[in-house]
C-alpha positions as CSV (number, residue, x, y, z in Angstrom):
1,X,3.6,-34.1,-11.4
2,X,5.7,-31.3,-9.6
3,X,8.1,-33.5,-7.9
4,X,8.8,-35.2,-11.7
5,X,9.1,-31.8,-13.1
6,X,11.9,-31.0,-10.4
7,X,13.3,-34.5,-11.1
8,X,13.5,-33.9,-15.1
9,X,15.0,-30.9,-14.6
10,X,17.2,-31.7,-11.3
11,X,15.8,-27.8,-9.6
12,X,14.0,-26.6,-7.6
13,X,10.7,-25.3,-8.3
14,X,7.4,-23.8,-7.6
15,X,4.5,-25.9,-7.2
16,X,1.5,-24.1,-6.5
17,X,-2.1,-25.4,-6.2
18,X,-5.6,-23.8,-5.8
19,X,-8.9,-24.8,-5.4
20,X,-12.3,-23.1,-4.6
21,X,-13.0,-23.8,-0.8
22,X,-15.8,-23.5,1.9
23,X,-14.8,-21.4,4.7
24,X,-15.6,-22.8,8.0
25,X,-17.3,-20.2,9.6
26,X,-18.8,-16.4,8.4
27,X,-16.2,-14.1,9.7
28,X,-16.2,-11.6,6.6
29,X,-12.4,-10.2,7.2
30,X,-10.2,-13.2,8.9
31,X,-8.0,-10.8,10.0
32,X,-7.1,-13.9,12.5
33,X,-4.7,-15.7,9.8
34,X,-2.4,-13.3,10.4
35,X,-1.8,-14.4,14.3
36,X,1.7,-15.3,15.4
37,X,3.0,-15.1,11.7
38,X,6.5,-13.0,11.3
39,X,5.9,-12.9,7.6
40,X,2.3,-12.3,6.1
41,X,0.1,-10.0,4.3
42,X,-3.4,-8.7,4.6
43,X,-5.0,-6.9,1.4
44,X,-8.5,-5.5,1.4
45,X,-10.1,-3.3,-1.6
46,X,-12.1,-0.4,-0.5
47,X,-15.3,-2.3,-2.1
48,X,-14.5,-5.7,-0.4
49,X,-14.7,-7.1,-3.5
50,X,-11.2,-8.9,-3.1
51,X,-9.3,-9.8,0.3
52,X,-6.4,-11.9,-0.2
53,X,-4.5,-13.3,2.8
54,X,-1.0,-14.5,3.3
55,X,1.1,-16.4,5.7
56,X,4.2,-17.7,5.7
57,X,7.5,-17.1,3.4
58,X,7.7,-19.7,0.3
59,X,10.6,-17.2,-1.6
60,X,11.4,-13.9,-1.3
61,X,12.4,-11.1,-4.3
62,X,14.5,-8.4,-2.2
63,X,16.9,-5.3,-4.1
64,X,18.8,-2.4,-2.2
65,X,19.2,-1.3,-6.2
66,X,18.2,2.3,-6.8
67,X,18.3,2.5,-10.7
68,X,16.8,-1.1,-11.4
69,X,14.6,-2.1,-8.4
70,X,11.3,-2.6,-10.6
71,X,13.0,-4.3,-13.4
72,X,15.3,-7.2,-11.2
73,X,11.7,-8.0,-9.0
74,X,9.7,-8.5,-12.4
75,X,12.8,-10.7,-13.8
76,X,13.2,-12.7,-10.9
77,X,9.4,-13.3,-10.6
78,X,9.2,-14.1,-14.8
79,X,12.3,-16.4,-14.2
80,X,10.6,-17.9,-10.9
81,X,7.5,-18.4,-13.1
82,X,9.2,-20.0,-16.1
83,X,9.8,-23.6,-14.4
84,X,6.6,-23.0,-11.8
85,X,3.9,-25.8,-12.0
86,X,0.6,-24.2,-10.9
87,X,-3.0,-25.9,-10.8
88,X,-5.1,-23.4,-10.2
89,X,-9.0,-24.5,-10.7
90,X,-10.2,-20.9,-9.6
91,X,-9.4,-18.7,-12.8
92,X,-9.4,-15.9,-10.5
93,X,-7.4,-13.0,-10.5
94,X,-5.6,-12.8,-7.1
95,X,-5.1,-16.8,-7.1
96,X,-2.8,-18.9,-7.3
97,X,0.8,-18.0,-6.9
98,X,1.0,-14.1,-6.0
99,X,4.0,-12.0,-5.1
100,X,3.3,-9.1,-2.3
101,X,5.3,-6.4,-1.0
102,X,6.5,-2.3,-2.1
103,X,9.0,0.0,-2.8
104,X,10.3,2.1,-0.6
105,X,9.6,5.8,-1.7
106,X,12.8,7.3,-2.5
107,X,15.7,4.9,-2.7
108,X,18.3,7.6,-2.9
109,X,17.3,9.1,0.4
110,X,19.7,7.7,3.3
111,X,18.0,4.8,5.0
112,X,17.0,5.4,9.2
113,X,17.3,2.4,11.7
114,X,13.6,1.9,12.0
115,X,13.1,0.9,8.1
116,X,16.3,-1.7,8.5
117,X,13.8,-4.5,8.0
118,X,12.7,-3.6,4.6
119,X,14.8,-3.3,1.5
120,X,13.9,-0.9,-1.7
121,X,12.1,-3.3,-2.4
122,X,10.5,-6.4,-0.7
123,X,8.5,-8.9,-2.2
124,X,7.4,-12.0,-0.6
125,X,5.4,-15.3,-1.9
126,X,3.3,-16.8,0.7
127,X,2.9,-20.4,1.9
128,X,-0.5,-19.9,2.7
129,X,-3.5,-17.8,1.0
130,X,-6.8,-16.8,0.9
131,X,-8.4,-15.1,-1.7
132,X,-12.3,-14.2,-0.8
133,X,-14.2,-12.8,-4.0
134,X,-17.5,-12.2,-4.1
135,X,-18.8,-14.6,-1.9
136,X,-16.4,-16.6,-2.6
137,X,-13.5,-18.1,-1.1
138,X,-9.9,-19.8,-2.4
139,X,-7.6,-21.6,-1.0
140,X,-4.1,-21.6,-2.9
141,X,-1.0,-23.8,-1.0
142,X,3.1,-22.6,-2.4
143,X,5.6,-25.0,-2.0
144,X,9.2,-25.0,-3.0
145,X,9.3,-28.2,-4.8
146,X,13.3,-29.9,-4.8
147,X,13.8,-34.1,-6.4
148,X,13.8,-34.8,-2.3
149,X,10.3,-33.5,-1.5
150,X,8.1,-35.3,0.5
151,X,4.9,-35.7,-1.8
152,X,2.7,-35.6,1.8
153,X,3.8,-31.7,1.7
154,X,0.9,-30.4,0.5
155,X,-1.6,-32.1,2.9
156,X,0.1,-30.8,5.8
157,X,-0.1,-27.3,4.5
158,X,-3.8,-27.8,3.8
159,X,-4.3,-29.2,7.4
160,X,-2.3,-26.1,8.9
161,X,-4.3,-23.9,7.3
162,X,-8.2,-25.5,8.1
163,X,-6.5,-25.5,11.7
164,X,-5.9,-22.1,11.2
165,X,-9.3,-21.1,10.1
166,X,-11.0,-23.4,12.6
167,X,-9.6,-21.2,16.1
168,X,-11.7,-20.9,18.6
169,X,-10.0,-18.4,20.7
170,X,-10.6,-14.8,20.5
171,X,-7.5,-11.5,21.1
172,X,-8.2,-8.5,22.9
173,X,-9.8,-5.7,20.9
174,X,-7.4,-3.4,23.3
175,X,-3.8,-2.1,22.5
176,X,-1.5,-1.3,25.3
177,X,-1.6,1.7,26.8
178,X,0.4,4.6,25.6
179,X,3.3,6.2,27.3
180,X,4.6,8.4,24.8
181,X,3.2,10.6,21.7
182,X,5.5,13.0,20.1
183,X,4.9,14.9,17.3
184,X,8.7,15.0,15.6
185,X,9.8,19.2,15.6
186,X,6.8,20.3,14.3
187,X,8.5,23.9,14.1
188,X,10.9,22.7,12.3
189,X,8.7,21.4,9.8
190,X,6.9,25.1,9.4
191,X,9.9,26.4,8.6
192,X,11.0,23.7,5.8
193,X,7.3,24.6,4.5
194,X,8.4,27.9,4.5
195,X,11.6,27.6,2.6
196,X,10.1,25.4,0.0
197,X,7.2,27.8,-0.6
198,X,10.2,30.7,-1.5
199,X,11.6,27.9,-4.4
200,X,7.6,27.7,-5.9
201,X,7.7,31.4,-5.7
202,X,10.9,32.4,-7.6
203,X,9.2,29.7,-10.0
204,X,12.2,26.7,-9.6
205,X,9.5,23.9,-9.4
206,X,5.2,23.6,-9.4
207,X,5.0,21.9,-6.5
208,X,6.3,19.5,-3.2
209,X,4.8,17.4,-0.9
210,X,6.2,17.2,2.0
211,X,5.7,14.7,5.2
212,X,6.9,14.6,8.7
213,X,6.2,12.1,11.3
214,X,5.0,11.1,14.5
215,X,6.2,8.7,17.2
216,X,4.1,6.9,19.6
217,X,5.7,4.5,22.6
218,X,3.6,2.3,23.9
219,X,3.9,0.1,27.3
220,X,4.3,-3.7,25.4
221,X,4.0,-4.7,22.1
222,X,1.7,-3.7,19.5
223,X,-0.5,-6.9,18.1
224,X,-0.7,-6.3,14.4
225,X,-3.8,-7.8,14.3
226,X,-5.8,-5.6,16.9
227,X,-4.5,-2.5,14.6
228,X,-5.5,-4.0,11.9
229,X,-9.1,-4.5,13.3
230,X,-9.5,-1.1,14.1
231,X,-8.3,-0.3,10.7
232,X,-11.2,-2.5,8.9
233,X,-14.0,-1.1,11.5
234,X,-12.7,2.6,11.4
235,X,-11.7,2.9,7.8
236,X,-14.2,0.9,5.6
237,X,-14.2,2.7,2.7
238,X,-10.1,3.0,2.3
239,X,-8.0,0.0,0.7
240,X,-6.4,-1.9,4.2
241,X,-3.3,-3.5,4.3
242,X,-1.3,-5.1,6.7
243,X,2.6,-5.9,5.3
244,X,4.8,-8.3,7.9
245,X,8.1,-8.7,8.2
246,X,10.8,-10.5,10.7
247,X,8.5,-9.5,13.1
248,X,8.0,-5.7,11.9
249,X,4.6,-4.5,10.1
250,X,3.5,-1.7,8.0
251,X,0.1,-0.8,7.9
252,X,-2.5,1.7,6.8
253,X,-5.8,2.4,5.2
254,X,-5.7,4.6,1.7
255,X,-7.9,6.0,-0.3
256,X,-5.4,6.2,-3.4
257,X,-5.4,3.6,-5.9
258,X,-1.6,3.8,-7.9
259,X,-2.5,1.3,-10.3
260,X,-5.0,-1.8,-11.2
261,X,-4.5,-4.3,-14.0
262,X,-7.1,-6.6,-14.6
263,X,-6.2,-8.3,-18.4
264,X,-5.8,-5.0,-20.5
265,X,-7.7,-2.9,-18.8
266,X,-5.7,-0.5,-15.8
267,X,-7.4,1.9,-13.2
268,X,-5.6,4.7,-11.7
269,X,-6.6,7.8,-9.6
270,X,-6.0,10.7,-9.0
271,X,-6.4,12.0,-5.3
272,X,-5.0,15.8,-4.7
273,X,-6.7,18.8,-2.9
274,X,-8.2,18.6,0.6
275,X,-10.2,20.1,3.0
276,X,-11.8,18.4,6.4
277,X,-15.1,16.6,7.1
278,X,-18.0,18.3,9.6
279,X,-20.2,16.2,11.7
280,X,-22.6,18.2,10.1
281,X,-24.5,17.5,6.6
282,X,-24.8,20.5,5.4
283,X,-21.5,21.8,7.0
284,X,-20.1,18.7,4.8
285,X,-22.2,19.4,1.6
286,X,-20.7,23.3,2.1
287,X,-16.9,22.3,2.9
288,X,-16.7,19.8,-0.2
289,X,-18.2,23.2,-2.3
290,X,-15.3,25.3,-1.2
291,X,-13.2,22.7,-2.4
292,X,-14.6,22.2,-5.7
293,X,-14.0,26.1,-6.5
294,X,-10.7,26.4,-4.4
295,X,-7.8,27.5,-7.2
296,X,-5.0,26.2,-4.8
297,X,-6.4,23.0,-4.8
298,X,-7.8,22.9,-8.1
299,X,-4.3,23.6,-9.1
300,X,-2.5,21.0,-7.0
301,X,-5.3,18.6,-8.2
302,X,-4.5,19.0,-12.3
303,X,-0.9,18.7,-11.8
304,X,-1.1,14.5,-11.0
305,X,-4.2,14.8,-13.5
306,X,-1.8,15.8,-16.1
307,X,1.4,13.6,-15.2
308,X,-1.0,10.6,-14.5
309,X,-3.2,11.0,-18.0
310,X,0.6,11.3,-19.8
311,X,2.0,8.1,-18.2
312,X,-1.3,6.1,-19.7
313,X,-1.4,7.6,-23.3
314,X,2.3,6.3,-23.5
315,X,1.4,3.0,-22.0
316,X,-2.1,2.5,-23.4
317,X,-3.9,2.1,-26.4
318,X,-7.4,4.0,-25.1
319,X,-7.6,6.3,-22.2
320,X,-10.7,7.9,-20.7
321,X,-10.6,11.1,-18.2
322,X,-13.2,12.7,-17.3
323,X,-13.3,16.7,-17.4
324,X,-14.0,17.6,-13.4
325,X,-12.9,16.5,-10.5
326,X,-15.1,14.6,-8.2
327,X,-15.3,14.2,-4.2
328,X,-13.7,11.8,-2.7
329,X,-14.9,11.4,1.5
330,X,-13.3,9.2,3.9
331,X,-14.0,10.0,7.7
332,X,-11.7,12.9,8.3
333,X,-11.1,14.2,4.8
334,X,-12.6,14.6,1.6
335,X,-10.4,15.0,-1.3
336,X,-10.8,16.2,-4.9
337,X,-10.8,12.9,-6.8
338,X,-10.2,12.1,-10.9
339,X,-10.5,8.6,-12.1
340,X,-8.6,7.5,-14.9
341,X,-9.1,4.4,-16.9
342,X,-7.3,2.8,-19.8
343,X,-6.5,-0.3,-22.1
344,X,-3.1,-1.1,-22.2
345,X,-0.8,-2.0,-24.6
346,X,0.5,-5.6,-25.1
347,X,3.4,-6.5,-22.9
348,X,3.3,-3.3,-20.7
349,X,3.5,-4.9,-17.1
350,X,2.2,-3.9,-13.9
351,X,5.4,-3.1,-12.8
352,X,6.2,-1.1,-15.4
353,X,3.0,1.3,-15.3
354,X,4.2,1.5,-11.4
355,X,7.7,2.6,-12.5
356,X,6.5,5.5,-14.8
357,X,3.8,6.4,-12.1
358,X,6.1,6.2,-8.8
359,X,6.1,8.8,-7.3
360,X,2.8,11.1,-8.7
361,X,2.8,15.1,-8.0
362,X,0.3,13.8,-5.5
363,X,3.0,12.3,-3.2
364,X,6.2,13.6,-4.8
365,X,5.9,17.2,-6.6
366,X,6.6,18.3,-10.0
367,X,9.2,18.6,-11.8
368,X,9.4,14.5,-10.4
369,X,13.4,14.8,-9.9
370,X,13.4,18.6,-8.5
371,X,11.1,18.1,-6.1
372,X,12.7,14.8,-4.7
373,X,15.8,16.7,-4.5
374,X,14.2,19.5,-2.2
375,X,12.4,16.7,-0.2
376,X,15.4,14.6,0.4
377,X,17.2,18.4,1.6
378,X,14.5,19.4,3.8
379,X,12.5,16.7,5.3
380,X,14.5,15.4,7.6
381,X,13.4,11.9,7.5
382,X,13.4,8.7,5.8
383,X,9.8,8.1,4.6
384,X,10.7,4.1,4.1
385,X,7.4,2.7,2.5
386,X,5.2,5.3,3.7
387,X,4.2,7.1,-0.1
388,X,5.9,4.3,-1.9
389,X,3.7,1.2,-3.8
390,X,2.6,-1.3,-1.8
391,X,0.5,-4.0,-3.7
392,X,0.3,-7.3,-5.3
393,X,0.7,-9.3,-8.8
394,X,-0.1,-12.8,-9.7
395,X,0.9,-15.1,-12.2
396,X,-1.1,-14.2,-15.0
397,X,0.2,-10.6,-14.6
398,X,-2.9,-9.1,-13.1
399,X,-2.2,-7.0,-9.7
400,X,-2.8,-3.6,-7.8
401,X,-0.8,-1.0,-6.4
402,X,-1.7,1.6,-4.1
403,X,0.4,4.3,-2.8
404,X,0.9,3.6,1.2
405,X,-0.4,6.7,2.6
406,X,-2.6,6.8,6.1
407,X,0.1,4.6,7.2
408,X,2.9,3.5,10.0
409,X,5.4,1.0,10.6
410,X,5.3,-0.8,13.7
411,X,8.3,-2.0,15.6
412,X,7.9,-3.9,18.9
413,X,6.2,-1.0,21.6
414,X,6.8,1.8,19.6
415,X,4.9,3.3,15.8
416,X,6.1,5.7,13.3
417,X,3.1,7.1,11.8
418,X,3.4,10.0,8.5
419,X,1.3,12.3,7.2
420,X,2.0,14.9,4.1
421,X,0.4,17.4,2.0
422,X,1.5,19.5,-1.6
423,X,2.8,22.6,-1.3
424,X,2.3,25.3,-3.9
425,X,3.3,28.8,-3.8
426,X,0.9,30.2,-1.9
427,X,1.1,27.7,0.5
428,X,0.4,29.0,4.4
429,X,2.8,26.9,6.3
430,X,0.0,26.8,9.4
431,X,-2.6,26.0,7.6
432,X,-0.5,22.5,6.0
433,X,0.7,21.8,9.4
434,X,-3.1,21.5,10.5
435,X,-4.0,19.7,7.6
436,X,-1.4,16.8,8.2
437,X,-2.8,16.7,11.7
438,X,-5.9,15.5,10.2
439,X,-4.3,12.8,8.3
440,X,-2.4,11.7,11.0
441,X,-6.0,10.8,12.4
442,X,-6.8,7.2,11.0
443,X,-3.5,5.9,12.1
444,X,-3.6,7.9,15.2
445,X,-7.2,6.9,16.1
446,X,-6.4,3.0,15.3
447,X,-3.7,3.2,17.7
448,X,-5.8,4.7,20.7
449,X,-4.0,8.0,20.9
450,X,-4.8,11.2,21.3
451,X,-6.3,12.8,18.4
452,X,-6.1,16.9,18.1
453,X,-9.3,19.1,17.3
């Protein structure tokens, strides 16, 4: 039927085709798909309630635009959709055809060699997918579909992938050793704290968050599947994602949902305000207190409450927000946490929610524009998708963005991991400086280096 389709109308197409499927053996992750693939994807939710795997490059929806980025990938991917012939028997969300990839977080910021391999945006469609759902699995092929095609096509994908899923053989659960691990002028980043905590203060902006970095050299190549093994086992309660490229990958594991549309009903969350874990119970129990009543943080906290709950009464029809924070824990830091849900209005798009919501006060600062201005000045760096949206969207227009904190690009033997926090006027530059250290920690731990008390 495809093939006819691309005769009729003399292009080429996408033909697309799902069906429910019984997984050969009980691995829960299958992080092993992603072996040997330059271009793939791993999602995982922090429930587990929906993994989707991709291998393999079908098309791909790039822009260096800085204006118009969110708007040319959703009018490529309607126009991509318009001729498409999809059989998809799972009714799933997460199934059949499905566009992954991010943004970049500040496309006016001047782009560094590392990030060369990913554009402003870079979105991908996968030859090969699984979707697991609970308990369940799905199996959806992507073909480019010209009046030439070989009508065997698909049956050699579906061989591949069984083949795939059927591998005996086992990788080291060892990186290579490290060489180097340098921490990029951490006095210098003091000092920018510093100067930005003297613009809060003679009251130019509310708030910026800024990052820095860290550089880690290792003796051979880093497997992108061994980090992101250690990512699942060390960081079960975080979203985990995996994003390959021409043989570069971005990784991480965040807590901080951007955006979820499922139908008309969206997710988003707000995650501002720290403070560390203890070993301890009751040292934990007392330490998430602190935070609860801390005004800094309580502060930094209702400023992406407030921006966050505006976006999704211009965009929705119902909203819900509950009054007080929450506690959020993952293994080295707790956060104050606001969830905030919402029906949207008809035709408001995923991408579009992400566009008003990109970047929050939680990774950017408020006023939006001011405080990427002052990032952009004093940073230093080029973030690349670390902050930005990282996420999927199928075909029925159901998707999920999160921001890419807890992250690092790897390239070859060497890793660029980031780690920021909000600063407010009464900021203490020491005291930020130690909190990034602790959220260098999941990256830094799933790369085997040396952690900092």
């Amino acid at each position: 039927m495809s093939l006819k389709q691309a005769k009729e109308i003399n292009k080429t197409i996408l033909f697309s085709y799902t069906e429910k499927v019984a997984l050969p053996h009980p691995l829960p992750t299958y992080s092993s798909v992603i072996r040997n693939s330059e271009d793939y994807f791993y999602w995982k939710d922090p429930q587990n309630e929906t993994i989707i795997i991709g291998i393999g490059n079908v098309l791909q929806i790039v822009s260096e635009q800085i204006d118009e980025r969110f708007h040319l990938v959703e009018e490529k991917w309607d126009n991509i959709l318009e001729n498409a012939f999809i059989y998809d028997s799972a009714n799933q969300s997460g199934t059949g055809p499905l566009l992954f990839g991010g943004f970049t977080f500040d496309p006016n910021n001047r782009k560094k060699p590392e990030w060369e391999t990913f554009s402003h945006a870079t979105f991908f469609v996968p030859e090969i997918m699984i979707t697991l759902k609970e308990k369940e699995s799905f199996l959806t092929l992507n073909v480019m579909v010209n009046p030439e095609n070989d009508t065997t096509i698909l049956e050699h994908l579906k061989k591949q992938m069984m083949n795939i899923l059927n591998r005996k053989e086992q990788t080291s659960d060892l990186l290579p050793a490290i060489i180097e691990q340098e921490e990029m002028n951490p006095k210098g980043w003091k000092e920018s704290v510093s100067k930005v905590v003297s613009l809060l203060k003679d009251g130019y902006l509310d708030k910026v968050v800024l990052a820095r970095k860290m550089r880690i050299k290792f003796q051979q190549k880093v497997v992108p599947e061994v980090l992101l093994n250690h990512l699942l086992e060390q960081q079960k309660g975080s979203y985990v994602f995996s994003f390959g490229l021409d043989n570069d990958s971005f990784a991480g594991a965040s807590p901080e949902r951007l955006v979820k549309k499922i139908g008309e009903n969206v997710l988003s969350t707000c995650l501002a305000g720290s403070i560390k874990r203890s070993g301890d119970a009751n040292q934990d129990q007392a330490l998430g207190k602190i935070l609860l009543e801390d005004k800094k943080n309580r502060h930094e906290h209702q400023l992406v409450v407030s921006m966050i709950a505006d976006v999704f009464r211009e965009h929705c029809r119902e909203v819900d927000i509950p009054d007080e924070p929450t506690l959020m824990k993952t293994p080295d830091i707790q956060h104050l946490y606001t969830p905030v849900k919402g029906k949207v209005k008809e035709n408001t798009s995923i991408l579009h929610l992400v566009e008003s919501l990109h970047p929050t006060p939680a990774l950017g600062g408020t006023p939006r524009q001011d405080a990427m201005k002052v990032i952009r000045d004093v940073e230093n760096m080029d973030r690349g998708l670390y902050a930005g949206p990282i996420g999927w969207m199928d075909y029925r227009g159901n998707g999920e963005f999160i921001v890419a904190i807890r992250s690092g690009l790897i390239k070859g033997n060497e890793a660029f991991i980031y780690a920021g926090c909000g600063i407010v006027a009464d900021s203490n530059p020491e005291d930020e400086y130690l909190e990034t250290k602790i959220k260098f920690r999941p990256m830094l731990r799933a790369l085997g280096g040396k952690e900092d008390e």
